[in-house]
C-alpha positions as CSV (number, residue, x, y, z in Angstrom):
1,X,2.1,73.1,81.5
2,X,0.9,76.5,81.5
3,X,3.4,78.5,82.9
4,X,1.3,81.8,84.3
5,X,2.1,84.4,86.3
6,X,1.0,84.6,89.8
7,X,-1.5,86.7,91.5
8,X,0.1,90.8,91.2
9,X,-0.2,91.6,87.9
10,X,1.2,95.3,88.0
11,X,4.3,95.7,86.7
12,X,7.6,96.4,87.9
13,X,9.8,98.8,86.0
14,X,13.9,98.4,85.3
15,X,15.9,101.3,84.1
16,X,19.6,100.0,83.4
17,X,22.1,102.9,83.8
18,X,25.4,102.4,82.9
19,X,27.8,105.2,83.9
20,X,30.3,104.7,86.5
21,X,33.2,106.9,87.6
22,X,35.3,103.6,87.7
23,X,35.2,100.4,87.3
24,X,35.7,98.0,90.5
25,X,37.9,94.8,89.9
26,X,34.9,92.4,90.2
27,X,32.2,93.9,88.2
28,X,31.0,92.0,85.6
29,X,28.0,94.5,85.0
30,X,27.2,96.6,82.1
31,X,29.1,100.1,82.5
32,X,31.0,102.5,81.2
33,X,33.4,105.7,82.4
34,X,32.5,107.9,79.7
35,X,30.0,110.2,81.4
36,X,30.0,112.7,78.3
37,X,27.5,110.4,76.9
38,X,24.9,110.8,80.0
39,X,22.7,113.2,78.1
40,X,22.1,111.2,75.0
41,X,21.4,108.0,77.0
42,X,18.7,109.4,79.5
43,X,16.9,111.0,75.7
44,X,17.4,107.2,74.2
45,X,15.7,105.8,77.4
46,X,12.7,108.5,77.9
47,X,12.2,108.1,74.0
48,X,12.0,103.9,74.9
49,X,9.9,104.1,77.8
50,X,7.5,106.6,75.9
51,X,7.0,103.8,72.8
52,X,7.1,100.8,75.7
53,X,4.0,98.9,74.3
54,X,3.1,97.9,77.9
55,X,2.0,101.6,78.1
56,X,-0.9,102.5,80.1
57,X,-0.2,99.3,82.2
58,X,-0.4,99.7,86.0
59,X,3.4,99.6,87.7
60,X,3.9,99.2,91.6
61,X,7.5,99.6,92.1
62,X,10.0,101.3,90.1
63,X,13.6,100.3,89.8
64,X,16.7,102.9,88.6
65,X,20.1,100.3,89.3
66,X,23.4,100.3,87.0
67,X,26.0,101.4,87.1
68,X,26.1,104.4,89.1
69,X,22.6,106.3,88.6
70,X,23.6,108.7,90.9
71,X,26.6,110.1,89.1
72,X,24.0,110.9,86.4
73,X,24.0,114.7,85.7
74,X,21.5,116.7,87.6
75,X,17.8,116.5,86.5
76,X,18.2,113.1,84.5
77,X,16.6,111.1,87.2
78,X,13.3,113.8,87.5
79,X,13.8,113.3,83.2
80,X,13.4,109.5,83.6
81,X,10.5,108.9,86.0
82,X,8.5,111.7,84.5
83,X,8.4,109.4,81.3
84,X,7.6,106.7,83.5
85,X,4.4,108.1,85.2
86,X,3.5,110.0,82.2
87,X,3.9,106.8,80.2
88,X,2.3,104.0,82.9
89,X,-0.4,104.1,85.5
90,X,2.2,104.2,88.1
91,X,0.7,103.6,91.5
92,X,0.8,106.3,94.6
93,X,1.8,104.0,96.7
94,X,4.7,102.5,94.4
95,X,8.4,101.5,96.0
96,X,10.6,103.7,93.8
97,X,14.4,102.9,94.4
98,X,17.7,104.7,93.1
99,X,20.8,103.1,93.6
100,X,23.5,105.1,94.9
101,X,27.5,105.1,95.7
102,X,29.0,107.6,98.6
103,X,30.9,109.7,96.7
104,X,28.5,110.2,94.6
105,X,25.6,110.7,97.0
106,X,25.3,114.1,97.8
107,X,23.1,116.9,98.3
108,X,22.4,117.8,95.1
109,X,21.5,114.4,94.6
110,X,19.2,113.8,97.9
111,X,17.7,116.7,96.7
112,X,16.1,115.8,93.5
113,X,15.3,112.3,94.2
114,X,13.2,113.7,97.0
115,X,11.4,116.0,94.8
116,X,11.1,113.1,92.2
117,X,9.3,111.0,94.6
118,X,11.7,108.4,95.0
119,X,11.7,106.6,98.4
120,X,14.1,103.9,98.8
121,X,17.7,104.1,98.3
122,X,20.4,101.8,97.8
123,X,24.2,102.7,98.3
124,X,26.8,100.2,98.3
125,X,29.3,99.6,101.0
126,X,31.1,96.1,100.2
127,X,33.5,96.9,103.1
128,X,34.6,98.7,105.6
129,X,38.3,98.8,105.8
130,X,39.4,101.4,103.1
131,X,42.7,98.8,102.6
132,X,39.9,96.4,100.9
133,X,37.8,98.9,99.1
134,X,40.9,100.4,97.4
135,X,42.4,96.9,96.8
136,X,39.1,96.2,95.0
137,X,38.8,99.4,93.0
138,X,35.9,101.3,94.9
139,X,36.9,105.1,95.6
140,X,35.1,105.6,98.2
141,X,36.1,105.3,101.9
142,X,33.8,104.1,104.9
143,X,34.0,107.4,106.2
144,X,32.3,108.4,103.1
145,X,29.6,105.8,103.0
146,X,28.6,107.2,107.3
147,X,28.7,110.7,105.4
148,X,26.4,109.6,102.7
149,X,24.0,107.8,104.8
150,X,23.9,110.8,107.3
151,X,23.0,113.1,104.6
152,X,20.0,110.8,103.6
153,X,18.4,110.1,106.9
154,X,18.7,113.7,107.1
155,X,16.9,114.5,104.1
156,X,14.1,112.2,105.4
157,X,14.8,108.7,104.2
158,X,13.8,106.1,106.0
159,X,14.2,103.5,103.9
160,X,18.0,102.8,102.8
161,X,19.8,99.7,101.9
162,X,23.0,98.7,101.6
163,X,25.4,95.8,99.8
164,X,28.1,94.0,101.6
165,X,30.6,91.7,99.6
166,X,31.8,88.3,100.9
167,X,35.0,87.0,100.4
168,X,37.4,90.4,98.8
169,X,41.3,90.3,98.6
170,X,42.1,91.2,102.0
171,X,38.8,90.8,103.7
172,X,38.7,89.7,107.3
173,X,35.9,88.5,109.4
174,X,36.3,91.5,111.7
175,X,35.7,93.8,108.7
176,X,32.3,91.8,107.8
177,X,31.1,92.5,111.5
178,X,32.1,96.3,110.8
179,X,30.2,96.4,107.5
180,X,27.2,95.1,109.1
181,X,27.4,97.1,111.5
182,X,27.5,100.1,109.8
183,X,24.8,99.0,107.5
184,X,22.8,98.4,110.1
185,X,23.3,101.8,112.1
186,X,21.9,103.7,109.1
187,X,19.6,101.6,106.8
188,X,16.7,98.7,107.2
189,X,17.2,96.6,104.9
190,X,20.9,94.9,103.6
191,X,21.8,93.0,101.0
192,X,25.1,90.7,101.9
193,X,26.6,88.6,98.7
194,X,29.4,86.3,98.1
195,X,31.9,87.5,95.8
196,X,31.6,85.3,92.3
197,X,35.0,86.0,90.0
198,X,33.5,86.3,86.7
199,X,35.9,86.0,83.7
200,X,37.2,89.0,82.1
201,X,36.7,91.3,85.8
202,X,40.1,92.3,86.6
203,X,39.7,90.2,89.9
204,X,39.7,87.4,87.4
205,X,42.7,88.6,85.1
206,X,44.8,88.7,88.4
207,X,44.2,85.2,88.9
208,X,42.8,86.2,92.3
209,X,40.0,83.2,93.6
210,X,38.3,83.1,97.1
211,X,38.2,80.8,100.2
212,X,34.8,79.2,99.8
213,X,34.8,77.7,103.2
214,X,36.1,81.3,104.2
215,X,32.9,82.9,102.7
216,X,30.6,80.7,104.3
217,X,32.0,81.2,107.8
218,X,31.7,85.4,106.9
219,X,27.9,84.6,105.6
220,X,27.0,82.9,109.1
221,X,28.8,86.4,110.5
222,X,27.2,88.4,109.3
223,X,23.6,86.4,109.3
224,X,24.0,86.0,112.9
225,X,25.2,90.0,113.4
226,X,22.2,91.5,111.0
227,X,20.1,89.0,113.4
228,X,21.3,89.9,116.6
229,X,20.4,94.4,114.5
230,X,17.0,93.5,114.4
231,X,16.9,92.1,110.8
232,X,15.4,89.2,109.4
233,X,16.6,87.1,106.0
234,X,13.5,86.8,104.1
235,X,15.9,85.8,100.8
236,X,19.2,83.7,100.8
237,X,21.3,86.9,100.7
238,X,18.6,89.9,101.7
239,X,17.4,90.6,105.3
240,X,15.2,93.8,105.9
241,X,13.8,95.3,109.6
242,X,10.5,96.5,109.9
243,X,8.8,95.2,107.1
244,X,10.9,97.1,104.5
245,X,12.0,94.5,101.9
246,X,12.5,95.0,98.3
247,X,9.5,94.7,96.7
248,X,10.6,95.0,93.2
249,X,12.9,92.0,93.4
250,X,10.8,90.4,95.3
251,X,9.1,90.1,92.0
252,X,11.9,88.8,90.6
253,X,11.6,85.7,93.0
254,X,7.9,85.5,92.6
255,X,8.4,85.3,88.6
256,X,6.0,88.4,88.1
257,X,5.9,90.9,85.2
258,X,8.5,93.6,85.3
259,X,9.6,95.9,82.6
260,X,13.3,96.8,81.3
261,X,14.5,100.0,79.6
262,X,18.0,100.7,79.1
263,X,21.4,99.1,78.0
264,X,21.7,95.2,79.3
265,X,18.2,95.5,81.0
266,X,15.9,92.7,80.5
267,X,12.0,92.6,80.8
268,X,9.6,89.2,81.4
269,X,5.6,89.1,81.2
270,X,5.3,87.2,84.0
271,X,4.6,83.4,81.5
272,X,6.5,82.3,78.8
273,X,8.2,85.8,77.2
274,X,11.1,87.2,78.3
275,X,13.7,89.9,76.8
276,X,16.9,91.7,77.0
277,X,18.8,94.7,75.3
278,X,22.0,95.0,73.9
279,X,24.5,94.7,76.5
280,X,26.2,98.0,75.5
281,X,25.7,101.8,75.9
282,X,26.8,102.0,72.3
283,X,24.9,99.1,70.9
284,X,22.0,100.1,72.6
285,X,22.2,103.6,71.0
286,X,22.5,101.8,67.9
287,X,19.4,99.2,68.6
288,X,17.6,99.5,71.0
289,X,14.9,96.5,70.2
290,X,14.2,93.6,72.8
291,X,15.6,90.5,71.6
292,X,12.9,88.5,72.5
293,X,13.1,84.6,73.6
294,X,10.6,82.1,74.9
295,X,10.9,80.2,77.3
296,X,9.8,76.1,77.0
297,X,7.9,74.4,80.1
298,X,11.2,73.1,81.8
299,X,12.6,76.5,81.5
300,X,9.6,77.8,83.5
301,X,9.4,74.9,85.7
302,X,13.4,75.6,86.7
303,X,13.2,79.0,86.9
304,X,10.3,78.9,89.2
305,X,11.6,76.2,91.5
306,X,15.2,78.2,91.8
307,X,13.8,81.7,92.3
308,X,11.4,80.4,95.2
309,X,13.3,78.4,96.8
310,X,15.8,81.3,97.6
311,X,13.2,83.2,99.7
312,X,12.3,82.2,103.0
313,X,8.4,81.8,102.1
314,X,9.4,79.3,99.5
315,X,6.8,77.2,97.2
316,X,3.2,77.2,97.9
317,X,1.5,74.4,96.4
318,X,-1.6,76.6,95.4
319,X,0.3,78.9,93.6
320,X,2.2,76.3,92.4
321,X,-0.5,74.7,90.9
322,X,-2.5,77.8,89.4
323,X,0.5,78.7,87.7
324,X,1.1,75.1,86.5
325,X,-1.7,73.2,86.3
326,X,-0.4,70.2,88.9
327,X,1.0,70.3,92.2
328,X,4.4,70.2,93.2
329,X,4.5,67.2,95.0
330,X,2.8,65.5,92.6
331,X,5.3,62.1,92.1
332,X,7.9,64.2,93.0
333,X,10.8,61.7,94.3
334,X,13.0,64.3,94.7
335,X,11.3,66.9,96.7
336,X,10.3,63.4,98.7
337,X,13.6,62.8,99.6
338,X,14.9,65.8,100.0
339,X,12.0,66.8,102.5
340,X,12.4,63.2,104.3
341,X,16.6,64.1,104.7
342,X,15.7,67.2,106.7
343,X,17.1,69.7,103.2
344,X,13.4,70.9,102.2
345,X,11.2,71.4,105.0
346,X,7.2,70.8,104.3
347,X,4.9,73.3,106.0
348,X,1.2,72.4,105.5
349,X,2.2,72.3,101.6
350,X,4.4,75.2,101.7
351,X,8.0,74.0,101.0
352,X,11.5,76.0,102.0
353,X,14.6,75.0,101.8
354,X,15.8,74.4,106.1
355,X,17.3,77.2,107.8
356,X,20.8,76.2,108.3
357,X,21.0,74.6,104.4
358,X,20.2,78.3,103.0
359,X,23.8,79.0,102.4
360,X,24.5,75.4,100.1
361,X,20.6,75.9,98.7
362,X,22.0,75.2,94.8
363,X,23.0,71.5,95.3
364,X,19.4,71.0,96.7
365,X,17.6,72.7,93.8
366,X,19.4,70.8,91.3
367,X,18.0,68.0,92.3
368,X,14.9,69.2,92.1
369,X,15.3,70.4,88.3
370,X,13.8,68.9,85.4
C-alpha cells in the first residue's frame, strides 16, 4: 500500500493557542486561565515556526484555533502570522482564520486581524438561551454574540462562522432553532456538533450524560433549519452558503499536509508521518519537539475511509487508488453490502454514505475498516 497524499500539496498551517478566560464544563481541549503567560507563548511559537523545517514550503490556508486566540494580548496575532509569511511561501489567495468568542471579540481585536490579513472568523455560540450558556460555563450571553457578529460584518467580514452544541444541560429544541437562527443571520458557514462528555470535563465529574435520541432529533433541527437559511452540509456536522467552506479542514478530511505549531497541536505530511506536541502550555515551554509516529497501512487505510466518508463528496475511486495503489471496491464485501442495503450510495465510482444515514455514519464505517 502506498499511502500518498492526494492532489494539493500546499500546506495548511495550525497554531494551537491555549488561553481562555474560563473554562466551560465540557471542554476537553488544551487551555489554560493564566493569561500572564501570553507573551512568552506567542515568542515560543514565532521562535517554532521560524526553525519549522517545512520552511519555504507553499501554505494555502492558515489556521489560529485554541483556546481563546482572541483574548491574546494586542499585537500577538500580527506577531504570529508575520512569522508565518516570513517563514512559508504563504499564498495571496490563502483562507486565514482566527477563532473568536463574544466577549472577547471586540474592536480592538477586528481591528488588527483586519490589518493582519486575516479573512475568516470563527466565534462560538453553542446556545442561545443565556440559562444554558451559564449552566455550561460560557460567559458570554447571546446578546453578546449579535454584538460581536455586528461589529464584524461591520468591519467588513464576510466570511464568519459559528459553533452550535447539541445536546447541553438544559437545551431545548426551540433554543437549537434560535441558535441557528442567529448563526445564520450573521455568518455563511456553521458548524453544529453533538456534545461528547469526555472524562475529567466538569460535565463529566457532575455525572451529567445526554439524550442520544434527543440529540439526533436537535441535529435533524437544525439540518432542516440551516437548509431551509440557504446552507448546504458538505460535512456530517459543517454546512456553509455561498461556496464558503472551511478549506483548511477540509484538508483534514482529504488527508492533506498541514502543519502544527503550538501546545497540543499536531502536524501530518500528507502519507505515512504524523506528529503532536506536548499537550501543555508548560510542557510545551519546556519541549517543544514533535513526537513523531508512523502510521502502518491499516492506519492509513482507516483513517482515509473515516475522514471521507464524513464529507458529502465522499471516496473517489481515482483518488482512492493513486493514493493506494488498488481501488476501493476491489473485493470489497463490505462496501458491497453496505451499498446493496441502501447505507453507501455508489455514484459512477464515487461512494457517500446516503443522506438520511449521515447522522449514524460510525456504525457504517466500521464495517468498512480493516
Amino acid at each position: 500500500m502506498r499511502g500518498t497524499q492526494g492532489g494539493n500539496t500546499a500546506f495548511g498551517i495550525y497554531i494551537h493557542v491555549p488561553f481562555c478566560k474560563s473554562k466551560c464544563a465540557y471542554c476537553a481541549f488544551s487551555s489554560v486561565t493564566d493569561m500572564s503567560l501570553r507573551q512568552s507563548y506567542v515568542k515560543a511559537v514565532v521562535s517554532e515556526i521560524s526553525s519549522a523545517p517545512e520552511r519555504g514550503a507553499p501554505v494555502d490556508t492558515v489556521y489560529i484555533g485554541g483556546g481563546t486566540p482572541s483574548c491574546l494580548h494586542r499585537g500577538a496575532l500580527a506577531e504570529l502570522l508575520a512569522a508565518v509569511r516570513d517563514a512559508f511561501d504563504v499564498s495571496p489567495s490563502a483562507e486565514i482564520t482566527v477563532e473568536a468568542n463574544p466577549e472577547s471579540c471586540d474592536a480592538a481585536f477586528a481591528d488588527e486581524c483586519a490589518e493582519s490579513g486575516v479573512n475568516r472568523i470563527s466565534m462560538g455560540l453553542q446556545s442561545a438561551d443565556d440559562n444554558v450558556l451559564r449552566a455550561v460555563g460560557r460567559i458570554h450571553t447571546c446578546a453578546d454574540f449579535v454584538k460581536a457578529a455586528e461589529l464584524l460584518v461591520k468591519n467588513g467580514f464576510g466570511n464568519i462562522s459559528s459553533d452550535v452544541i447539541l445536546g447541553l444541560p438544559q437545551q431545548t429544541a426551540a433554543d437549537v432553532k434560535n441558535a441557528v437562527d442567529a448563526v445564520s443571520a450573521y455568518c455563511a458557514h456553521a458548524s453544529v456538533y453533538a456534545l461528547s462528555v469526555e472524562e475529567g470535563t466538569v460535565l463529566d465529574k457532575r455525572g451529567y450524560a445526554p439524550d442520544d435520541d434527543m440529540i439526533a432529533d436537535m441535529y435533524d433541527l437544525a439540518r432542516e433549519q440551516l437548509g431551509k437559511n440557504g446552507f448546504s452540509r458538505y460535512e456530517v456536522s459543517n454546512f456553509a452558503r455561498d461556496g464558503k467552506f472551511s478549506r483548511h479542514n477540509v484538508k483534514y478530511w482529504r488527508c492533506e499536509p498541514y502543519i502544527g505549531f503550538g501546545a497540543a497541536a499536531h502536524g501530518y505530511d500528507g502519507g505515512s508521518v504524523r506528529y503532536a506536541h506536548a499537550d501543555g502550555a508548560a510542557e510545551y515551554f519546556a519541549d517543544s519537539a514533535r513526537r513523531v509516529s508512523t502510521l502502518g497501512d491499516n492506519d492509513m487505510y482507516n483513517e482515509y475511509i473515516m475522514l471521507a466518508l464524513r464529507t458529502e463528496n465522499g471516496i473517489d475511486e481515482d483518488d482512492f487508488r493513486r493514493r493506494f495503489g488498488y481501488g476501493f471496491a476491489d473485493g470489497n464485501s463490505a462496501l458491497e453490502r453496505l451499498v446493496s442495503d441502501g447505507s453507501i450510495v455508489d455514484s459512477g465510482g464515487r461512494y457517500r454514505i446516503a443522506p438520511e444515514k449521515m447522522f449514524v455514519m460510525n456504525g457504517i464505517v466500521v464495517e468498512l475498516m480493516k
